[in-house]
C-alpha positions as CSV (number, residue, x, y, z in Angstrom):
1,X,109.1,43.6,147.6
2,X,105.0,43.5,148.5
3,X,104.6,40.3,149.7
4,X,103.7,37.9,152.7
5,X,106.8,38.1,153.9
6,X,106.5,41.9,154.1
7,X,103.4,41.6,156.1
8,X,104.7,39.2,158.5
9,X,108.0,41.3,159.2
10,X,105.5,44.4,160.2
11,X,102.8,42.2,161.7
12,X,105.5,41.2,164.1
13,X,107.6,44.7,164.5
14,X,104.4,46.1,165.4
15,X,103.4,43.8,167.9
16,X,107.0,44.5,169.8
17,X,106.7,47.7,169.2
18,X,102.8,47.4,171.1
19,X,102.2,49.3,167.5
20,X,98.7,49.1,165.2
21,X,99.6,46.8,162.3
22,X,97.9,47.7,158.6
23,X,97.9,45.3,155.8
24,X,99.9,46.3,152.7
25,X,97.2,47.7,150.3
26,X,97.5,47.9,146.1
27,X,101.1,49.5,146.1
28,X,101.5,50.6,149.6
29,X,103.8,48.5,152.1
30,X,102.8,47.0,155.5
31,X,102.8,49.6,158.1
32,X,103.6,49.3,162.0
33,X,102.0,52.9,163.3
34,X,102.7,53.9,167.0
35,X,100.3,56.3,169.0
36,X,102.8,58.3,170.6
37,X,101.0,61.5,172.8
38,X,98.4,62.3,169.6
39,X,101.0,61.4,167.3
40,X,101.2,58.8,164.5
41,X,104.6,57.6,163.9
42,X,104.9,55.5,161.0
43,X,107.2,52.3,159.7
44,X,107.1,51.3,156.7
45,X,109.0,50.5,153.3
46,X,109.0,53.1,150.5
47,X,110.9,52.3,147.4
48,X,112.5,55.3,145.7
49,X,112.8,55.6,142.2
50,X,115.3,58.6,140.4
51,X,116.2,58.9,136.9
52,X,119.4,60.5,134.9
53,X,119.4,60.2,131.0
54,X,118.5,57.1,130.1
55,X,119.2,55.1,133.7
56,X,116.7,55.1,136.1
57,X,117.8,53.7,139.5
58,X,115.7,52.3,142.7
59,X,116.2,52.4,146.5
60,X,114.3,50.2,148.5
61,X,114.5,51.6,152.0
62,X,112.8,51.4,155.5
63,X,111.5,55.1,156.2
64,X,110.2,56.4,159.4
65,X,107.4,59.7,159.3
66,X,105.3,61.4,161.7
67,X,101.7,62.3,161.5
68,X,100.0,65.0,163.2
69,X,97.8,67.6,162.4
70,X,99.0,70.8,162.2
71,X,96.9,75.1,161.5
72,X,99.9,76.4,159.9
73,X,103.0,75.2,157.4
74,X,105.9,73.7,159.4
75,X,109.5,74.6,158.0
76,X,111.8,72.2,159.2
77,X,115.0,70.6,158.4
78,X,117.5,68.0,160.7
79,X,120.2,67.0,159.4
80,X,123.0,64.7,160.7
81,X,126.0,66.9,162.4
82,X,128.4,65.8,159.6
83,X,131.8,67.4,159.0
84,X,130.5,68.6,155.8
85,X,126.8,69.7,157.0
86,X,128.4,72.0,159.4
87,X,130.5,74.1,157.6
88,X,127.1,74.2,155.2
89,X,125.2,75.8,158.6
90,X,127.3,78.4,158.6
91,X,126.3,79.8,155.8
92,X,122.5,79.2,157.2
93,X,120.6,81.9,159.0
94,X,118.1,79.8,160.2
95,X,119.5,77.9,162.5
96,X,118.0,76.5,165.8
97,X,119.6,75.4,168.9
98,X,117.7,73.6,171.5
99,X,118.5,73.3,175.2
100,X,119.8,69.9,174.6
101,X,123.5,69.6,174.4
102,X,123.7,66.0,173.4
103,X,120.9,66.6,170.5
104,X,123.1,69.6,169.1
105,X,125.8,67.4,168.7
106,X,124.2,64.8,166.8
107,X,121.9,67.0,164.5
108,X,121.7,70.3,163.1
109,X,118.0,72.1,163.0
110,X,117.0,74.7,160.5
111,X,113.7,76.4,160.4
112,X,112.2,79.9,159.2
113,X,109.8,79.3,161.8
114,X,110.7,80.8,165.0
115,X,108.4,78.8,167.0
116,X,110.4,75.7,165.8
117,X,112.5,76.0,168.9
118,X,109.3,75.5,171.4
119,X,108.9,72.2,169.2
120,X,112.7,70.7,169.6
121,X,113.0,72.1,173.2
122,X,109.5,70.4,174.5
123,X,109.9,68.1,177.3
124,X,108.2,64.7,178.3
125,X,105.6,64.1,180.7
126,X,106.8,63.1,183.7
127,X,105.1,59.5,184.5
């Protein structure tokens, strides 16, 4: 899973991407991490282990996070607009909709933050 080959797939990724590339350390993967407005958005590989009984089962996936610093705890949860996560939202009171028609088909927001809605709706800087 760790090895040379890892490094080389997110030593190149990175470079396409115009992203800082970090050597895979001990246990940790290769990262590519993009500087996007003050925000660190990280790529790398994450292998996810779960056990039931006696069975214990692993998922090696590619996962995608966002670092930023933040004064007070954030409360959020996206989820894709499937058949069966809607009819789950409406039994959620926490529900967000942005100004974004295209992004409330695609996802569902839940927060018990109201200010959550500032964060979804915020716009780009114009170039």
């Amino acid at each position: 899973m760790f090895t040379e080959e890892n490094n080389s797939y997110w030593r190149a990724f990175s470079h396409s991407i115009d992203a800082t590339f970090k050597e895979r350390k001990y246990w940790y993967s290769a990262q590519a991490v993009f500087n996007y407005h003050g925000f660190e958005i990280v790529f790398d590989n994450y292998t996810h282990s779960t056990v039931s009984g006696r069975n214990s089962f692993e998922s090696f996936v590619t996962r995608v996070y966002c670092k930023f610093k933040c004064t007070s705890p954030v409360h959020l949860k996206i989820v894709p607009a499937t058949f069966l996560n809607k009819i789950l939202g409406l039994f959620e009171k926490n529900k967000i909709l942005s100004s974004h028609p295209e992004f409330n088909s695609r996802f569902l927001v839940f927060s018990h933050n109201e200010n959550m809605k500032g964060i979804i709706d915020k716009k780009q800087p114009q170039k």
